[in-house]
C-alpha positions as CSV (number, residue, x, y, z in Angstrom):
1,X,73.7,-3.9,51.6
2,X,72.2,-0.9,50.4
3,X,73.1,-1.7,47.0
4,X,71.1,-5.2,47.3
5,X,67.7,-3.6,48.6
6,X,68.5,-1.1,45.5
7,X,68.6,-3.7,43.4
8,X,65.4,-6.0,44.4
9,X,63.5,-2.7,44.6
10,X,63.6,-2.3,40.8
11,X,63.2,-6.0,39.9
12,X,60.3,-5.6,42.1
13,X,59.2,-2.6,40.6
14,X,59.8,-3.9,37.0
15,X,57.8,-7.2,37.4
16,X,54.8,-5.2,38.7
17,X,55.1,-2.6,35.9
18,X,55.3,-5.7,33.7
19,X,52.2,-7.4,35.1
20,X,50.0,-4.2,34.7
21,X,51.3,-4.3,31.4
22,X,49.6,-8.1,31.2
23,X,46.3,-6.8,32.7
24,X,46.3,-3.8,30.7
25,X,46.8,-5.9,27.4
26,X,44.2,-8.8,28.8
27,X,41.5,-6.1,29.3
28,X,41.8,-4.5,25.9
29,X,41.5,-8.1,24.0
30,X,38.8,-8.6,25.8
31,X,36.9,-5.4,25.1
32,X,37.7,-5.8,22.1
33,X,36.4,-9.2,22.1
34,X,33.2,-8.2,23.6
35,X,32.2,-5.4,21.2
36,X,33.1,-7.9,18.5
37,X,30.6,-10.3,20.4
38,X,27.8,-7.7,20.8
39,X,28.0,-6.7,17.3
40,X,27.4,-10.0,16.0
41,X,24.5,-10.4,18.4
42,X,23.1,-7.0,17.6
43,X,23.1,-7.4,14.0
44,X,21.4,-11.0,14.0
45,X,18.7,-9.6,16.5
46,X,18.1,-7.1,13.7
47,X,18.0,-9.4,10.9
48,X,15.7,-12.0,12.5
49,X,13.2,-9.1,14.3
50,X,12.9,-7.8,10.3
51,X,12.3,-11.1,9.2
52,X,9.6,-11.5,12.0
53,X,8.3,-8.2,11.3
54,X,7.5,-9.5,7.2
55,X,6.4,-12.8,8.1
56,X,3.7,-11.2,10.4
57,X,2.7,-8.5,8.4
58,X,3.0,-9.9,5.2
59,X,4.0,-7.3,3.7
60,X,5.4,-8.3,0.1
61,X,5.3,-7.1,-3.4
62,X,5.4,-10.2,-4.8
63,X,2.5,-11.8,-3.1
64,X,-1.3,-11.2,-3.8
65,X,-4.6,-12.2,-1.4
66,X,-7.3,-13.7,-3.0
67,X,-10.5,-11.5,-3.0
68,X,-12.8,-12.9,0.2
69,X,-15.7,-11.4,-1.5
70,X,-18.9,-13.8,-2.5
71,X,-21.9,-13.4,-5.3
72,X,-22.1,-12.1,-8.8
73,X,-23.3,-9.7,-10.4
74,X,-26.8,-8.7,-10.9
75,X,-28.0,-6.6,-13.8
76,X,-30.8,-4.2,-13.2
77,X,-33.5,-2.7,-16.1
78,X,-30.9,0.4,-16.1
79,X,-28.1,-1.5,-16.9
80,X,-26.4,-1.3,-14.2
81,X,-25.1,-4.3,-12.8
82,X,-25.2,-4.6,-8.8
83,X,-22.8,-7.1,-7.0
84,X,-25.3,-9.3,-5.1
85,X,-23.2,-10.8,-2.3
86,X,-20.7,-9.8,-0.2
87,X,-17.8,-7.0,-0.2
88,X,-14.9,-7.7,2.2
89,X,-13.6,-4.1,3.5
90,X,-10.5,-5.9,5.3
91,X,-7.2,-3.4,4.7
92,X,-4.1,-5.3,3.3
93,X,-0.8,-4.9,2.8
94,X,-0.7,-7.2,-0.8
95,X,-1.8,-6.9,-3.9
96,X,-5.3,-8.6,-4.3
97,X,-6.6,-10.8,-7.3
98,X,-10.0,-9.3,-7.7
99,X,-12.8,-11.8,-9.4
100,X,-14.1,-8.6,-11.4
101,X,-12.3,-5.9,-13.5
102,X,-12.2,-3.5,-12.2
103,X,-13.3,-4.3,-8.8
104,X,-16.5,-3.0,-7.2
105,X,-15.3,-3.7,-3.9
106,X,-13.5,-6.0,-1.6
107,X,-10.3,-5.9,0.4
108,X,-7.9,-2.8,-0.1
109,X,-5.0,-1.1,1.2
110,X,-5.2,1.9,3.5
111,X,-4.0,4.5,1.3
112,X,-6.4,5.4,-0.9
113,X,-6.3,7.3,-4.4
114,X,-6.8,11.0,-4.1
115,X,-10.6,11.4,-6.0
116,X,-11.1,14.9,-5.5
117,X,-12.2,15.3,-9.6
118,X,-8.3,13.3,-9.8
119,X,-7.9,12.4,-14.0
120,X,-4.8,9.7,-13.8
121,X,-3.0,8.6,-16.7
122,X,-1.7,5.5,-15.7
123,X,-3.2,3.1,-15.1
124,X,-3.7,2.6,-10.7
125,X,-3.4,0.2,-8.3
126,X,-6.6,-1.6,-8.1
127,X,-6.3,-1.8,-4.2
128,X,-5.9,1.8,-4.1
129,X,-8.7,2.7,-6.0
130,X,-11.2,0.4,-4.4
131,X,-10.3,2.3,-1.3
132,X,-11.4,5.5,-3.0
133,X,-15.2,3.3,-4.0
134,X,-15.5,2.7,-0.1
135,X,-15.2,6.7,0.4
136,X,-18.2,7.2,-2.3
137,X,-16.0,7.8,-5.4
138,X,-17.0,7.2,-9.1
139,X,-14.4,5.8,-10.9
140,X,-14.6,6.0,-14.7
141,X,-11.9,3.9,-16.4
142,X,-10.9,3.5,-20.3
143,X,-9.7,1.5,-22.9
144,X,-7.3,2.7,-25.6
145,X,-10.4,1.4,-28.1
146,X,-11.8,4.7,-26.2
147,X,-12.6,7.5,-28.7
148,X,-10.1,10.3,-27.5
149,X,-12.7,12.9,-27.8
150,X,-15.3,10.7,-25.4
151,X,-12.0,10.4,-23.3
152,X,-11.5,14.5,-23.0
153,X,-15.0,15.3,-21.8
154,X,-15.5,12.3,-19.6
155,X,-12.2,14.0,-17.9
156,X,-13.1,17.7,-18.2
157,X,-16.7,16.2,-16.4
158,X,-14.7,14.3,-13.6
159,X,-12.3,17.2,-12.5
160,X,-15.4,19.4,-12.2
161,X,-16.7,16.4,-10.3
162,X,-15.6,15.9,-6.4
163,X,-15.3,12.0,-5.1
164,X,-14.7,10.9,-8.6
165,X,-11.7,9.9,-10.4
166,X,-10.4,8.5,-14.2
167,X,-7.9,6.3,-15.4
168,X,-6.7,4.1,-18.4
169,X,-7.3,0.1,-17.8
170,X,-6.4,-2.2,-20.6
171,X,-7.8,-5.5,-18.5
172,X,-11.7,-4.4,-18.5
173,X,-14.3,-5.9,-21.4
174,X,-15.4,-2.4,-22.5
175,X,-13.9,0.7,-24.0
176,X,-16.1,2.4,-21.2
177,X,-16.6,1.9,-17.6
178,X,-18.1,3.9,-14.7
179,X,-17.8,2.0,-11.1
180,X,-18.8,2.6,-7.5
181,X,-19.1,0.2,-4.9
182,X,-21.3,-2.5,-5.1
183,X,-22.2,-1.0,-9.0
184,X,-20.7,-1.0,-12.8
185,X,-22.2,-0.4,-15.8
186,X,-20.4,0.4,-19.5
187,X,-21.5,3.1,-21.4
188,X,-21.4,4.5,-25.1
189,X,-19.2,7.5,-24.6
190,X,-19.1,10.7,-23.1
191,X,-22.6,11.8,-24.4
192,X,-24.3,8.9,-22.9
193,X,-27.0,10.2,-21.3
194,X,-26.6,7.2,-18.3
195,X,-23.2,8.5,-17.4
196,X,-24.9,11.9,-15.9
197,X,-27.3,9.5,-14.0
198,X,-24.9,7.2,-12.9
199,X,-22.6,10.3,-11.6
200,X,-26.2,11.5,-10.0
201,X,-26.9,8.0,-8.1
202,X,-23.8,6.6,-7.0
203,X,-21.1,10.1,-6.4
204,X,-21.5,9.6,-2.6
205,X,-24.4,7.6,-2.9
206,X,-26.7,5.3,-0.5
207,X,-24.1,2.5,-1.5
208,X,-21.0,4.3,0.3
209,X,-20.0,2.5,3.4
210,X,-17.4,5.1,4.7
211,X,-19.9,8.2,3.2
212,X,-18.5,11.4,3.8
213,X,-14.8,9.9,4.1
214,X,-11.8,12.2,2.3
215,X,-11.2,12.0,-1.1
216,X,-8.1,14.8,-0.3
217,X,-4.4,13.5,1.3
218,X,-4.1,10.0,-0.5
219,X,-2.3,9.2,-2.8
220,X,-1.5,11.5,-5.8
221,X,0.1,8.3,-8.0
């Protein structure tokens, strides 16, 4: 009798250790399956919130705005020629096709170029740079037609210079070029005499929108 009991007490024993075995083996597949689960969710939460994110923002390299500004240039008894219109001032996250070379103005992106007397031998970002107009810069720009030596002082004069900056650009129409916002004019080299007076008008002149804006902690190219 005793013997009997014995024995049903370990089948008993056995089938329970057996079906915690089952549960224990049922809840780790389906941990397992759950993580797996989350994962995949997780991952195409990322991939379609980063996908949101460019869609709305725009932000690509391979894209570029069209300018949104609207006039033409004007050229005064000075020689300066003065953009009659309007200048958008709209930051962007794109390259912009400017309808002038360089540009005078129009939308930009929100880092501008450092144009603290900043000489740059490479040619910039043009939305970078017209960020640096809007803050009252000069920005004198070259050719390689350029005579070297006109090329040397019109540098040595811009990093003596604060809110003005230089670099190369193969795209303008003259060897020469001194811009500001709104204003361009081409000049004969560094001896000009209108380079002085167009540093003296328009270097944080009555032209600057954002006047008094840094020309410090942009970008250094």
């Amino acid at each position: 009798m005793g013997s009997a009991k014995n024995k049903s007490s370990t089948a008993r024993q056995a089938r329970i250790a057996e079906m915690r075995r089952a549960d224990q083996a049922r809840e780790r597949r389906n941990r397992i399956l759950t993580i797996g689960v989350s994962a995949v969710v997780v991952a195409g939460l990322v991939v379609g919130g980063v996908v949101l994110v460019r869609s709305q923002s725009g932000d690509s390299d391979s894209t570029a705005s069209d300018d949104k500004t609207s006039g033409k240039f004007v050229t005064g008894s000075d020689g300066v020629r003065t953009w009659e219109g309007t200048l958008s001032r709209t930051h962007v996250k794109t390259d912009v096709k400017y309808s002038m070379e360089p540009p005078v103005g129009g939308d930009h992106h929100q880092a501008w170029m450092n144009c603290n007397g900043d000489v740059y031998t490479k040619e910039l970002n043009n939305v970078n740079a017209v960020h640096s107009l809007e803050h009252g810069a000069v920005w004198v720009t070259y050719t390689s037609k350029a005579d070297k030596a006109d090329v040397d002082k019109l540098a040595a004069k811009v990093k003596s210079t604060p809110y003005t900056l230089m670099s190369p650009n193969e795209d303008q129409s003259a060897p020469i070029m001194l811009t500001a916002w709104g204003h361009q004019r081409t000049v004969s080299g560094a001896d000009d005499p209108n380079v002085g007076s167009f540093f003296e008008k328009y270097v944080q002149g009555e032209q600057t929108p954002e006047k008094g804006a840094a020309c410090t902690g942009g970008l250094p190219q």
